[in-house]
Backbone as a chain_set.jsonl record, in Angstrom:
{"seq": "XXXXXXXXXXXXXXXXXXXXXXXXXXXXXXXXXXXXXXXXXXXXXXXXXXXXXXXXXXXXXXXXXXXXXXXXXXXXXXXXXXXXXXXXXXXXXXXXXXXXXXXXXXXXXXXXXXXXXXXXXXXXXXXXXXXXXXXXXXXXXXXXXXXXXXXXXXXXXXXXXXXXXXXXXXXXXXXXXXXXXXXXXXXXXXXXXXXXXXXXXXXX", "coords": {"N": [[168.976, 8.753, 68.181], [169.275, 11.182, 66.678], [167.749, 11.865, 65.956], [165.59, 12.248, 67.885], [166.691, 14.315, 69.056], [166.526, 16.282, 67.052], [163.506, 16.668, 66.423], [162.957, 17.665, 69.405], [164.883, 20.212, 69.085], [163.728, 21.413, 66.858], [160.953, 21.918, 67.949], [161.243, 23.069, 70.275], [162.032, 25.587, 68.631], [159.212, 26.243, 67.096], [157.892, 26.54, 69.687], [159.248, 28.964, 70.734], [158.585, 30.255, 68.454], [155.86, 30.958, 68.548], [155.631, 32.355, 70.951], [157.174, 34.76, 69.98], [155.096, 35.523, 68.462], [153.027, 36.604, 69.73], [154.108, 37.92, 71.175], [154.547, 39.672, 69.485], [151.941, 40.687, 68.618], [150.774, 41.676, 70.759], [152.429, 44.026, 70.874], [151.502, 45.254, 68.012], [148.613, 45.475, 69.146], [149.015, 47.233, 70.823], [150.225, 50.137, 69.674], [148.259, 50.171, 67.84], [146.163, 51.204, 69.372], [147.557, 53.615, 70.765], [147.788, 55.06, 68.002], [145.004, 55.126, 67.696], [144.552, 56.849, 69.707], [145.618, 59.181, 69.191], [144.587, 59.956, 66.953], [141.872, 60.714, 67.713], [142.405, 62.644, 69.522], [143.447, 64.49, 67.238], [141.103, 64.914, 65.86], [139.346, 66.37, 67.849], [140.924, 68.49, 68.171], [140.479, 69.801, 65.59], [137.489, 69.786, 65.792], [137.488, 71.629, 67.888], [138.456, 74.126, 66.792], [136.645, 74.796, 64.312], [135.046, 75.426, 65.72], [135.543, 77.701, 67.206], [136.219, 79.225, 65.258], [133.746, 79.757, 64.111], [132.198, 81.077, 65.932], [130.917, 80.227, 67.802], [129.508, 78.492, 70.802], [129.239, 75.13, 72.304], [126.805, 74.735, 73.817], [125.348, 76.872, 72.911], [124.656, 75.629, 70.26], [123.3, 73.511, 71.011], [120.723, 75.372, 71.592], [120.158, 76.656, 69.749], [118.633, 74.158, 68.483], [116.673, 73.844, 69.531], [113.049, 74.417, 69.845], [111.707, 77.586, 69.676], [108.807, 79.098, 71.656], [106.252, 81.259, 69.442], [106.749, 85.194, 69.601], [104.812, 86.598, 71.878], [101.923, 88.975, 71.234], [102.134, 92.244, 71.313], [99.88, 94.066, 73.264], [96.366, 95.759, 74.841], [95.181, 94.955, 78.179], [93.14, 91.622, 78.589], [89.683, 91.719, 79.159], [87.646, 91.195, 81.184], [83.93, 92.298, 80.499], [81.689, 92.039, 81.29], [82.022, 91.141, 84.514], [83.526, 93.546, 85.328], [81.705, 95.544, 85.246], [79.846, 94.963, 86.8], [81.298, 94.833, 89.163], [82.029, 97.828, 89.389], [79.514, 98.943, 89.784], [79.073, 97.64, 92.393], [81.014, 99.027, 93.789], [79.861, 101.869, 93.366], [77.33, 101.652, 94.84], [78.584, 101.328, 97.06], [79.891, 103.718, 97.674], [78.088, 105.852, 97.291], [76.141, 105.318, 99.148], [77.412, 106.041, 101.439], [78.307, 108.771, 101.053], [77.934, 110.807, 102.097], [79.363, 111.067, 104.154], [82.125, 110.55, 103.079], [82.738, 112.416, 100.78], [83.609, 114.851, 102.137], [85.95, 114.244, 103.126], [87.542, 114.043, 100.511], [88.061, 116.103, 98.924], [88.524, 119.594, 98.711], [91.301, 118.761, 99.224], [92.491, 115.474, 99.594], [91.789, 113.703, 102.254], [94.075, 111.425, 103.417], [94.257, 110.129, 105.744], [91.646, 109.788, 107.738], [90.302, 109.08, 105.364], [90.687, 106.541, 104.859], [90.274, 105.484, 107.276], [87.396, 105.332, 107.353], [87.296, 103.7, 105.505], [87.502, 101.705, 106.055], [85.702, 101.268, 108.496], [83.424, 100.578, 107.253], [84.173, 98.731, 105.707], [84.627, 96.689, 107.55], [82.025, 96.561, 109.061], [79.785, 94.643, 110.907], [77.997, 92.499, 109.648], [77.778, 93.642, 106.715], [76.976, 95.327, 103.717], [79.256, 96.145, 102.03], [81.565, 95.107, 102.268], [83.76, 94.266, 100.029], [83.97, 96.165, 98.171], [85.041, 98.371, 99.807], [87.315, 97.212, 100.693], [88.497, 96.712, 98.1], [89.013, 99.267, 97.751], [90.746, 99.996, 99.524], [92.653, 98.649, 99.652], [94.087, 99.859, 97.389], [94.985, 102.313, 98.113], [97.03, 104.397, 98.028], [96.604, 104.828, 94.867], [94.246, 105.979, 94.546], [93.9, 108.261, 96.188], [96.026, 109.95, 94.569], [93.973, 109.712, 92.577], [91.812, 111.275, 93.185], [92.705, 113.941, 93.601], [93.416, 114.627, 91.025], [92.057, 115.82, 87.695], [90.305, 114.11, 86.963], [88.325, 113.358, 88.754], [86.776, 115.374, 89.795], [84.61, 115.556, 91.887], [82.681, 113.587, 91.407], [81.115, 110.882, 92.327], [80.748, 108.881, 91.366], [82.757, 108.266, 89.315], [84.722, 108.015, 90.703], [84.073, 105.112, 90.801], [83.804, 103.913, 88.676], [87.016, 104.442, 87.72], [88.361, 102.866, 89.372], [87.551, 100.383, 89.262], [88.516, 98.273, 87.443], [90.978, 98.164, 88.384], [93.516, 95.957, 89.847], [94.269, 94.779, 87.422], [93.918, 96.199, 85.446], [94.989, 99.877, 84.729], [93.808, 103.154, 85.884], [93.041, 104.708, 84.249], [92.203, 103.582, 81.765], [90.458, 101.657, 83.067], [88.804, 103.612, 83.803], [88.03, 104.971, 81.044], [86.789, 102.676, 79.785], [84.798, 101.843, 81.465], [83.184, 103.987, 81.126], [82.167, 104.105, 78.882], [80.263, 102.511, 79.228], [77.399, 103.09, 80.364], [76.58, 103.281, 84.113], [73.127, 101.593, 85.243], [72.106, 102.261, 87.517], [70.204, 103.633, 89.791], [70.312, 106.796, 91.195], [72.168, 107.093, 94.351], [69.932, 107.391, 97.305], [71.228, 109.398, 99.405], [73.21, 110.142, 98.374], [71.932, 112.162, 96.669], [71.639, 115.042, 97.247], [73.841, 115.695, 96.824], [74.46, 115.483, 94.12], [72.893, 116.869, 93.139], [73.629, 119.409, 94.078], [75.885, 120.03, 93.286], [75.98, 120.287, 90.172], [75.714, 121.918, 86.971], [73.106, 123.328, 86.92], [73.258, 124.624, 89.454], [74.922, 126.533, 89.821]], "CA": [[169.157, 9.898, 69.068], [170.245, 11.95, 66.279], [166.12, 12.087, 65.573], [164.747, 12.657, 69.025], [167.107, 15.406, 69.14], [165.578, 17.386, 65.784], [162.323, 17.11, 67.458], [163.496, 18.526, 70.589], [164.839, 21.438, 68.421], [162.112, 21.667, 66.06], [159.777, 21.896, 68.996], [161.641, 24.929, 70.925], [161.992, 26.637, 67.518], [158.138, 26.444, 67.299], [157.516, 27.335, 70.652], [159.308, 30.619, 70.843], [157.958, 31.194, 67.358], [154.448, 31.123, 68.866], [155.539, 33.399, 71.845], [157.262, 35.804, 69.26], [154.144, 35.833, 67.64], [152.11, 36.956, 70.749], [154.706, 39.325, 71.777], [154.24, 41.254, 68.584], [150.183, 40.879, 68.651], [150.595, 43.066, 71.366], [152.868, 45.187, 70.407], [150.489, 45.811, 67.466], [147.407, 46.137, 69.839], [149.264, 49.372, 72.357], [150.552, 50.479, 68.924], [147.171, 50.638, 67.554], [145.704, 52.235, 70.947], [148.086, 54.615, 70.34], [147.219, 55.317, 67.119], [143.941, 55.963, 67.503], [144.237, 58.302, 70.706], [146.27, 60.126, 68.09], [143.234, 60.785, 65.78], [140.687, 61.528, 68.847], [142.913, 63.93, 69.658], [143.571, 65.061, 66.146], [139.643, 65.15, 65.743], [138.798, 66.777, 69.008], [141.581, 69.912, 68.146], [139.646, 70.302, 64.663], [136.429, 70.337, 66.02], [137.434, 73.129, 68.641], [138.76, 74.654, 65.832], [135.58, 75.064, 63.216], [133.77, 76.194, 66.621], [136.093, 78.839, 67.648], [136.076, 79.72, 64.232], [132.28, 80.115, 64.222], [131.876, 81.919, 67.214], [129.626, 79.701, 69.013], [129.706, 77.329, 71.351], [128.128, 73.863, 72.316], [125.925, 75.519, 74.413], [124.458, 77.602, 72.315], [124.256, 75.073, 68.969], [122.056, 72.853, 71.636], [119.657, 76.216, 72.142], [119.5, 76.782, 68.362], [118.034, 72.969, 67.996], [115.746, 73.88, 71.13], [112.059, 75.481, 69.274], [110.707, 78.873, 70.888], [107.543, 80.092, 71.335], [106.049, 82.491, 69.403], [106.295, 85.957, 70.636], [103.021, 87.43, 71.967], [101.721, 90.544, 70.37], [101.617, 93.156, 72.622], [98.213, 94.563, 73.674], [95.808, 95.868, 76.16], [95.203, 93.289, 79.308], [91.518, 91.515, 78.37], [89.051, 92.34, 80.891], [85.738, 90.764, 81.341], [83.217, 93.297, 80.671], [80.564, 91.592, 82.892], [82.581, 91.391, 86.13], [84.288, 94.986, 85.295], [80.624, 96.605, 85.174], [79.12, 94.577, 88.121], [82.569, 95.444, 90.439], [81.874, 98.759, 88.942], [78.093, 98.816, 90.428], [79.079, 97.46, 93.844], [81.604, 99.922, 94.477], [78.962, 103.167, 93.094], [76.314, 101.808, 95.759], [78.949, 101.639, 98.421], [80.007, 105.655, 97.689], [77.009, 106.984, 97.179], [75.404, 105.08, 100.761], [78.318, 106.9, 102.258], [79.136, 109.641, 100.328], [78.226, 112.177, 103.44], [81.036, 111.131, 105.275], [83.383, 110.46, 102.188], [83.179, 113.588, 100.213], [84.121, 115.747, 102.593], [87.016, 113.677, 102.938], [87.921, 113.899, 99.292], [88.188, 117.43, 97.988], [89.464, 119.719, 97.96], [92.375, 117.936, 99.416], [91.912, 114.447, 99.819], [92.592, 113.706, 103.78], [93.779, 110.033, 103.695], [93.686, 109.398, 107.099], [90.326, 109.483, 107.43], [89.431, 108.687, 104.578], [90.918, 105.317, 105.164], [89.576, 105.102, 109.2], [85.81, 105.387, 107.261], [86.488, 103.025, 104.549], [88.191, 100.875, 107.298], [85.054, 101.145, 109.141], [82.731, 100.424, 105.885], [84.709, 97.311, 105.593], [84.677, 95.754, 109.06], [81.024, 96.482, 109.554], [79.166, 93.455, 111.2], [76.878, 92.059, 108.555], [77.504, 94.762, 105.895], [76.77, 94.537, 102.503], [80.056, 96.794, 101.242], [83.188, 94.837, 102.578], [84.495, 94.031, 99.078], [84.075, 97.205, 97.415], [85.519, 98.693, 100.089], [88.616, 96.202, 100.152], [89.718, 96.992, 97.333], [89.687, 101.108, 97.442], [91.232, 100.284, 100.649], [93.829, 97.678, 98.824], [94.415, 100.789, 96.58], [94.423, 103.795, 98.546], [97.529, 105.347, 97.336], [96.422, 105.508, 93.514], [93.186, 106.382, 95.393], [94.524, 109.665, 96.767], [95.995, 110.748, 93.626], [93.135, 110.075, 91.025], [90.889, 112.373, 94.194], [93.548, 115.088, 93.681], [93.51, 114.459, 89.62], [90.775, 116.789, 87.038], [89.146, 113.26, 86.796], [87.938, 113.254, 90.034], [85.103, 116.392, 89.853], [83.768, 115.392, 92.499], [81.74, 112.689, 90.815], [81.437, 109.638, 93.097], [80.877, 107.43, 90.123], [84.266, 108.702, 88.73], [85.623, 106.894, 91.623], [84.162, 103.592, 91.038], [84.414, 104.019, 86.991], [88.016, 104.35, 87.735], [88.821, 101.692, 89.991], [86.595, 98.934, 88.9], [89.564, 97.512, 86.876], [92.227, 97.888, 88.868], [94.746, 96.173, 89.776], [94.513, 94.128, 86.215], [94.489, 97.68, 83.905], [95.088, 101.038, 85.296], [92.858, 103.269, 86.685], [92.83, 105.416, 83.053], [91.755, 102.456, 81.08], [89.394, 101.115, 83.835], [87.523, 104.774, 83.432], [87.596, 104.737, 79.805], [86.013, 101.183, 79.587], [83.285, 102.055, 82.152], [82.398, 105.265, 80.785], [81.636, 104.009, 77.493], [78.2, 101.732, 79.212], [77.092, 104.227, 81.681], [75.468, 102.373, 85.128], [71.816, 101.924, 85.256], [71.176, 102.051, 88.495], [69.147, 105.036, 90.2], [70.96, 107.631, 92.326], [71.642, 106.249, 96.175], [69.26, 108.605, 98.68], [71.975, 109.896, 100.335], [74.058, 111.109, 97.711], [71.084, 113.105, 95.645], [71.682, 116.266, 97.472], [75.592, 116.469, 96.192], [74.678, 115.285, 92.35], [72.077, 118.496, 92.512], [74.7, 120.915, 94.455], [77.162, 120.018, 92.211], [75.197, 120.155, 88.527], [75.523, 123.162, 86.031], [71.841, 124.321, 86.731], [72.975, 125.49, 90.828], [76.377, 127.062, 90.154]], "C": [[169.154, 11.181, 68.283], [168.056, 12.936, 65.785], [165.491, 12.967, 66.386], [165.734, 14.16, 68.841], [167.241, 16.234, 67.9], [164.484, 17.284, 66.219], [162.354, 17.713, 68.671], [163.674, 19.639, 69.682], [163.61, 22.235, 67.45], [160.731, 22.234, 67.003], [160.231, 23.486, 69.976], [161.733, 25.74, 69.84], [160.418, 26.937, 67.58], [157.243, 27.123, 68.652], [157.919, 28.929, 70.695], [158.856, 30.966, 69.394], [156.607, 31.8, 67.581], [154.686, 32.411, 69.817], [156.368, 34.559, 70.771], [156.042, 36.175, 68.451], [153.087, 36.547, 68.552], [153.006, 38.499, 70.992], [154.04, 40.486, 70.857], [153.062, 41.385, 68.077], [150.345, 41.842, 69.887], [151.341, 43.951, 71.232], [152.156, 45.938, 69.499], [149.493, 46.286, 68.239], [147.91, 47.111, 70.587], [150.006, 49.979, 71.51], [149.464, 51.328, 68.075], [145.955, 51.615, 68.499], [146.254, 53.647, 70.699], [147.864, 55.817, 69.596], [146.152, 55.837, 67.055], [143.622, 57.211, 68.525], [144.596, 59.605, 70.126], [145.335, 61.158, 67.275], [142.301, 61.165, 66.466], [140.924, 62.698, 68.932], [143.027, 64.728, 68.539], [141.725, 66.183, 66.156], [138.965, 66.614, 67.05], [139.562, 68.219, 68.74], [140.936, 70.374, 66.293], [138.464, 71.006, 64.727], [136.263, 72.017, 66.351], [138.162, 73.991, 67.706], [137.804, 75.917, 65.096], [134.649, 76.039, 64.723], [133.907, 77.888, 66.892], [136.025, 79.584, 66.241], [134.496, 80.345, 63.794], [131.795, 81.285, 64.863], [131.016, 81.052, 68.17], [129.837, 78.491, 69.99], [128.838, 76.022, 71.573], [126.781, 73.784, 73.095], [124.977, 75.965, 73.297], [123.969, 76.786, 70.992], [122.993, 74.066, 69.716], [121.08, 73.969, 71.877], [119.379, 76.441, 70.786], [118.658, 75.406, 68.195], [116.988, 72.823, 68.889], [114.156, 74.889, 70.194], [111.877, 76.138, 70.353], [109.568, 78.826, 70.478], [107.547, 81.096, 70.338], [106.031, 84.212, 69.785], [105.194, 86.494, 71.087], [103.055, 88.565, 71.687], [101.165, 91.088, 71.771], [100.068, 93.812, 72.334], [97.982, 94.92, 74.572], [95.183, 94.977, 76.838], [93.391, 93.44, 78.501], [91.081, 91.448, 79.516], [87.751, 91.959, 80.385], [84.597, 91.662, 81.223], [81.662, 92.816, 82.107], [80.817, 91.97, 84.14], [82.956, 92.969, 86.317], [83.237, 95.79, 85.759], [80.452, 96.163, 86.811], [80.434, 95.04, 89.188], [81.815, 97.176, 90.211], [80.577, 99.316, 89.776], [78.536, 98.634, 91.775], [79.782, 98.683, 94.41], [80.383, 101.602, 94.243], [78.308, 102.962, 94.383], [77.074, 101.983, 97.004], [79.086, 103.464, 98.834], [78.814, 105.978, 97.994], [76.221, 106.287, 98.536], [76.123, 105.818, 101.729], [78.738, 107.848, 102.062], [79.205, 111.132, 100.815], [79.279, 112.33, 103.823], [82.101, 110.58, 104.142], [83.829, 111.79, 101.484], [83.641, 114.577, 100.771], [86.344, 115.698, 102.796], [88.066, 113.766, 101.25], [88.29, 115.002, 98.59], [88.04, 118.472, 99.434], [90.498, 119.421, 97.68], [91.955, 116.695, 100.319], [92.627, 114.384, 101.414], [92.498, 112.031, 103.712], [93.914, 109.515, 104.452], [92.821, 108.778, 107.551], [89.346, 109.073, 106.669], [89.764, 107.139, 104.902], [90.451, 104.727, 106.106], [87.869, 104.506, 108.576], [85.627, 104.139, 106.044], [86.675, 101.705, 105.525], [86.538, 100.002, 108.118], [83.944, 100.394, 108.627], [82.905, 98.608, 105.875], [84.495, 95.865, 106.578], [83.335, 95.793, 109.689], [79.837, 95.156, 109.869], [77.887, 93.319, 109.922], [76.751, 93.609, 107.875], [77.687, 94.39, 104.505], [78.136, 94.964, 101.42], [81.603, 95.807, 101.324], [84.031, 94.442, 101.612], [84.731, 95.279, 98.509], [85.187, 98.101, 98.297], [87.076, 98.633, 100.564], [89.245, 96.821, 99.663], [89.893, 98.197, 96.85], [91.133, 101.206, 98.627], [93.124, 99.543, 100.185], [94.697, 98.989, 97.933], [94.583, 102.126, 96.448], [95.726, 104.81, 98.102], [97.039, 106.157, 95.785], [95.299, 106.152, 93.97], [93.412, 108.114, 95.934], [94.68, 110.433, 95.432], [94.928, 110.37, 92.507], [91.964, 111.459, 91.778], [91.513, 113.774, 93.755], [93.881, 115.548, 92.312], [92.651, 115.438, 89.749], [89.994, 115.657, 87.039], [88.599, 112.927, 87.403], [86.417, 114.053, 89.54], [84.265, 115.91, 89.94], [82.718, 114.244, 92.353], [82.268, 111.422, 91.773], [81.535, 108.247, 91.98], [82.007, 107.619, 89.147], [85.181, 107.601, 89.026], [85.361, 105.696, 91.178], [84.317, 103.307, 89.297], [86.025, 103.669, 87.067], [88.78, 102.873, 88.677], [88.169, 100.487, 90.096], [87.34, 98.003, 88.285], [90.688, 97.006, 87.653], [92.082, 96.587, 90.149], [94.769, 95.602, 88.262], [94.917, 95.794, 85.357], [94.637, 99.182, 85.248], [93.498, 101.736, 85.414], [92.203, 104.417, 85.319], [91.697, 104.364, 82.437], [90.802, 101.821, 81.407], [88.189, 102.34, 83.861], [87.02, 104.993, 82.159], [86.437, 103.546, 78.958], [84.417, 101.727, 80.286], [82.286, 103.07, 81.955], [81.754, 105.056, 79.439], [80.087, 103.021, 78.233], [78.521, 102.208, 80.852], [76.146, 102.977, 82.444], [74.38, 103.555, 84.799], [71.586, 102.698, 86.464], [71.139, 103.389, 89.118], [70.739, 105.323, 91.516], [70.856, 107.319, 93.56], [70.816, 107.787, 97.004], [70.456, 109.719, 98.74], [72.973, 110.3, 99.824], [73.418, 111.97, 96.404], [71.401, 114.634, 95.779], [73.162, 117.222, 96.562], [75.709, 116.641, 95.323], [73.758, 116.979, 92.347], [72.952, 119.697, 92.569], [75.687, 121.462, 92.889], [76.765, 120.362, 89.965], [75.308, 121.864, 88.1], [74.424, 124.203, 86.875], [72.128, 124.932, 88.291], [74.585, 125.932, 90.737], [76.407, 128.787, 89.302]], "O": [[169.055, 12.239, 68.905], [167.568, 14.03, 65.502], [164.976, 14.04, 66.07], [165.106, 15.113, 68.381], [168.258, 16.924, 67.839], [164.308, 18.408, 66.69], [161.397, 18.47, 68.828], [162.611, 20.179, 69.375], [162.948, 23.272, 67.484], [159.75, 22.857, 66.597], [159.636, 24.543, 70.185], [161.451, 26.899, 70.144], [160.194, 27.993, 68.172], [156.295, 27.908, 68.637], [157.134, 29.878, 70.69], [158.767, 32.178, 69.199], [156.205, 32.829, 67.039], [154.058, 33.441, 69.571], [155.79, 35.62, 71.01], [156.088, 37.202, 67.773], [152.2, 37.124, 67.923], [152.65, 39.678, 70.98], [153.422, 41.524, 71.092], [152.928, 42.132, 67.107], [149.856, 42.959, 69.713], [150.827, 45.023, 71.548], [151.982, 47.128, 69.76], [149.307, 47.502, 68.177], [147.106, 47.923, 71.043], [150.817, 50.664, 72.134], [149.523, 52.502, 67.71], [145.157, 52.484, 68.148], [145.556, 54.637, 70.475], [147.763, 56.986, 69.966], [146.023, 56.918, 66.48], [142.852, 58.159, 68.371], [144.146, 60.722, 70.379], [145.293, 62.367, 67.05], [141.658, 62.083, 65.959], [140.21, 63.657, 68.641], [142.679, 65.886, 68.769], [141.385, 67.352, 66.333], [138.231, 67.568, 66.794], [138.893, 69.2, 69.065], [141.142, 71.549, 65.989], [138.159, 72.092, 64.235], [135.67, 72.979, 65.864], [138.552, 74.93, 68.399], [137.908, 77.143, 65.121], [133.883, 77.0, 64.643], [133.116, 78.831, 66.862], [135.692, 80.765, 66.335], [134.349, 81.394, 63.165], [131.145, 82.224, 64.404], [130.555, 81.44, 69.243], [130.486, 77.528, 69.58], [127.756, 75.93, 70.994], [125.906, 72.927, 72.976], [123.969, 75.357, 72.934], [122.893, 77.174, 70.537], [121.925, 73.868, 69.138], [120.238, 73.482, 72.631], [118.171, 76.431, 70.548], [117.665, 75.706, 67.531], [116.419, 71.74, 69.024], [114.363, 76.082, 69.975], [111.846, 75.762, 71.525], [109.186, 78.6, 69.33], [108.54, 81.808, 70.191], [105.004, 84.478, 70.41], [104.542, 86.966, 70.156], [104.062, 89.261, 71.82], [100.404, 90.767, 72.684], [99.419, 93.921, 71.293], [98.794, 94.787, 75.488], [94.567, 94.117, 76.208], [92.718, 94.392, 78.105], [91.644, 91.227, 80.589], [87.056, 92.341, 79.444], [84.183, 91.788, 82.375], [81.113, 93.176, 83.149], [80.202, 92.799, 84.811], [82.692, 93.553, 87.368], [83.498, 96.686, 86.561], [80.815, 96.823, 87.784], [80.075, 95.768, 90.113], [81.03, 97.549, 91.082], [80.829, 100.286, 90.492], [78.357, 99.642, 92.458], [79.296, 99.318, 95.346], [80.282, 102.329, 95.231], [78.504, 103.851, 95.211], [76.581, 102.597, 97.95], [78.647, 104.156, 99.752], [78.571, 106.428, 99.114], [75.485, 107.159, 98.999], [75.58, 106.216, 102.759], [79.684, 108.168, 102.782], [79.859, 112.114, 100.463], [80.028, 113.305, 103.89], [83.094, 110.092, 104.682], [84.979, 112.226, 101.54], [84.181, 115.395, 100.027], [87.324, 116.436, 102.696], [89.264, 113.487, 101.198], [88.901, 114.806, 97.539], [87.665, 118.275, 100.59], [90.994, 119.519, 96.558], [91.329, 116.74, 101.378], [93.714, 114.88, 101.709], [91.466, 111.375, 103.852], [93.798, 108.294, 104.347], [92.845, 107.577, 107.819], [88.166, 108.796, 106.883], [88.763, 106.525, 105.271], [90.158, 103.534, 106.023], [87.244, 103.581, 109.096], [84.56, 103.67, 105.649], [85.832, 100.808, 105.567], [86.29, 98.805, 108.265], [83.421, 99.57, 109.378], [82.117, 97.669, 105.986], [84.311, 94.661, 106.4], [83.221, 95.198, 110.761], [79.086, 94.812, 108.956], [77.082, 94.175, 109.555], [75.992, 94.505, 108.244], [78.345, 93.429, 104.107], [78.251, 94.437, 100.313], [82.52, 95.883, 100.506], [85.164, 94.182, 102.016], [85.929, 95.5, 98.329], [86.155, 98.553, 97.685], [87.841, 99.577, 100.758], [90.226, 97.445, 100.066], [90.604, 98.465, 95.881], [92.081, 101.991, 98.665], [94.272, 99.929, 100.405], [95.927, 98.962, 97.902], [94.483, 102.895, 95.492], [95.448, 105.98, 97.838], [97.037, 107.357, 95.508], [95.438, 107.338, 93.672], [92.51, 108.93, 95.743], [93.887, 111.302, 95.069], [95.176, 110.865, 91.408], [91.444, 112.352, 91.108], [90.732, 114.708, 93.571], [94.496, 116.604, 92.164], [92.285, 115.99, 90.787], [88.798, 115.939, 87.119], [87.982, 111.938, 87.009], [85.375, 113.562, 89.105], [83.36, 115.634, 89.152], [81.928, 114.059, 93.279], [83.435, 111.064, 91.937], [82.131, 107.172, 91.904], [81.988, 106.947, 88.115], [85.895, 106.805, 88.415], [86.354, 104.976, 91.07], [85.032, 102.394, 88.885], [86.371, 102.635, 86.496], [89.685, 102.128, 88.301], [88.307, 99.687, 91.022], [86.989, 96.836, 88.455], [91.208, 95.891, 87.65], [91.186, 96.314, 90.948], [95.653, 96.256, 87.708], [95.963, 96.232, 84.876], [94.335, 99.165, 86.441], [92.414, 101.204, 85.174], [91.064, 104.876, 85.403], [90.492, 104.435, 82.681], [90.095, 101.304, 80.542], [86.98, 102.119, 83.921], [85.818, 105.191, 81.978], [85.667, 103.61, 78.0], [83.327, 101.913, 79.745], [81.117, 103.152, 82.333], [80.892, 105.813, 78.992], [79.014, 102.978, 77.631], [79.24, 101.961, 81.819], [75.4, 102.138, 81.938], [74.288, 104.746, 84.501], [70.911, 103.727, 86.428], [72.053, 104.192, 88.928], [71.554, 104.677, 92.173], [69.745, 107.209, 94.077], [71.261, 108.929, 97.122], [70.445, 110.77, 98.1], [73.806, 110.856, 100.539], [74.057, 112.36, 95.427], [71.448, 115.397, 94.814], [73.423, 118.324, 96.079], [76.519, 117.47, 94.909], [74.035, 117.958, 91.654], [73.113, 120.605, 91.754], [75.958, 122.373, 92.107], [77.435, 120.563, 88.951], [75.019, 122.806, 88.838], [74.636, 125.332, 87.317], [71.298, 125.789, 88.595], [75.361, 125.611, 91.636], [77.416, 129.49, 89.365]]}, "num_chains": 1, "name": "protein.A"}
């Protein structure tokens, strides 16, 4: 008896040795949990530390690691010389086919009422060959007014379409400068010969 009962003891000593041994495996493991939330946190009040210390934030260190573009060199807009001339041409033949009933309109003080009713009319004409040219004076009739009322006007109908052959891409400076350097070919319209003679040096 004296046997069985040291195995009996022996045997509950071993048992709670095993469950003391568990207990304090977890006590270590929410010890060690602990522990390390300790150093996250440690870590995490360093970081914001070195940042604040920097000046910058996490924001902005992700936009430094972000490449830019180049910047583009500033310049004047490129402009097709082909299309610039030929716009340039359509609008001359529309003036000068009309340039009875426009010039009067135009100088000394431009009347843009009418002048607008006629380009209006120009535009909307059943099978007519102008309705673009006239578009886009019509698209543009404020700057239109004042380049009429400008010195670069005088009277010259091909002033007008020199000047607004560019626009809206370049101004209406830049669009006369361009066009004036390759003078149009094309022959004087009928119907505005009488005004280029009035108007010329040799009858003033």
């Amino acid at each position: 008896m004296a046997r069985v009962g040291n195995v009996t003891q022996d045997a509950k000593t071993a048992i709670n040795s095993t469950h003391s041994s568990k207990r304090k495996e977890q006590f270590n493991a929410a010890r060690s949990v602990r522990g390390l939330q300790k150093r996250v946190t440690e870590l995490e009040r360093i970081v914001s530390s070195l940042l604040a210390e920097r000046q910058i934030g996490v924001n902005s260190v992700a936009l430094d690691l972000i490449p830019t573009e180049p910047r583009k060199k500033r310049g004047p807009v490129p402009v097709h010389q082909g299309f610039l001339l030929h716009t340039r041409d359509q609008i001359i033949m529309m003036i000068e086919a009309y340039w009875p009933e426009i010039e009067p309109l135009c100088s000394p003080t431009p009347n843009k009422q009418m002048l607008k009713k006629v380009l209006i009319a120009i535009r909307d004409k059943p099978r007519g060959r102008f309705e673009i040219p006239a578009a886009k004076l019509l698209e543009n009739a404020e700057e239109l007014l004042k380049f009429l009322a400008s010195n670069r006007f005088r009277s010259d109908p091909r002033q007008i379409a020199n000047a607004f052959a560019g626009v809206p891409k370049v101004s209406t400076w830049r669009s006369l400068k361009l066009c004036q350097a390759n003078q149009s070919n094309l022959p004087i319209g009928d119907r505005a010969i009488r005004s280029y003679i009035l108007s010329s040096p040799w009858c003033k």
